[in-house]
Steps between C-alpha positions, in 0.01 A plus 500: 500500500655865405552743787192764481583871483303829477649805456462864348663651188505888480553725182483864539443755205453878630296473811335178365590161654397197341467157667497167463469211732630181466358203655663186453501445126219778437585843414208770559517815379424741808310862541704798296597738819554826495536733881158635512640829633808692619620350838467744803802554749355240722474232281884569362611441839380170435631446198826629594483209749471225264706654203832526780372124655348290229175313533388492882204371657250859604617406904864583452411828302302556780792454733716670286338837447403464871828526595599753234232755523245410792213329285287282676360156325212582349633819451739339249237184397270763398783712211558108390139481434509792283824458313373125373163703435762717266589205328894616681501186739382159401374288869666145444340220762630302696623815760359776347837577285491867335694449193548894311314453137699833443843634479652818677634532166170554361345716771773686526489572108112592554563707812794713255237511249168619683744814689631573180173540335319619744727799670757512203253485197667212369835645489762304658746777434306741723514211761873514506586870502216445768712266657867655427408897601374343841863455664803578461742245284811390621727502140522129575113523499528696218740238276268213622185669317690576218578147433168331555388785251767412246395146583201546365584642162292747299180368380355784332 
């Protein structure tokens, strides 16, 4: 008799996350998932959690961010609940394990994004000379910029 196995293949594209689920010899292609909605502070505390630790079962987040910023259980039970409602967390059973559906990558990119369009008017360049004219450079600062901007080459 051949060992059993069921597990979950995941293919992202943009914000979309397609799955599939393979049970023994079957393959099922799963729900297309997409975040339903930006992620508040709260719930990236909890996903900071499991992007630094990996998978973990809801109780040692719980412990976790207890420890780290004062959240109580349900305090922390009840952000899970909404970040698998945002399609960001996927509940595995047995142990209630939070696996991330999502990449800081990929928030990250569509935090950039939403400031920039929304208090920049789309213009990344006003971002940095946002960014830049705030403080003062150190000319090792300064040479740093300069080549992550020659890094990225001209595009126009």
């Amino acid at each position: 008799m051949y060992p059993h196995y069921n597990f979950s293949l995941f293919a992202f594209s943009g914000n979309h996350l397609q799955t599939w689920t393979i049970a023994g010899s079957n393959i099922m292609k799963g729900r297309e998932c997409t975040m339903d909605s930006k992620l508040v502070d709260s719930e990236l505390k909890v996903m900071e959690v499991i992007w630094r630790e990996g998978a973990l079962p809801a109780k040692e987040i719980s412990q976790i961010l207890n420890r780290e910023i004062g959240w109580n259980k349900n305090t922390t039970y009840t952000i899970i609940k909404r970040c698998i409602e945002k399609n960001a967390i996927e509940r595995r059973e047995p142990n209630f394990i939070c696996h991330a559906l999502v990449e800081k990558k990929q928030v990250q990119e569509h935090e950039v994004d939403s400031l920039v369009n929304k208090l920049f008017g789309g213009s990344a360049d006003l971002l940095f000379a946002s960014l830049v004219g705030r403080k003062k450079l150190s000319n090792k600062g300064i040479e740093k910029l300069k080549d992550i901007i020659d890094d990225l080459g001209d595009d126009e």
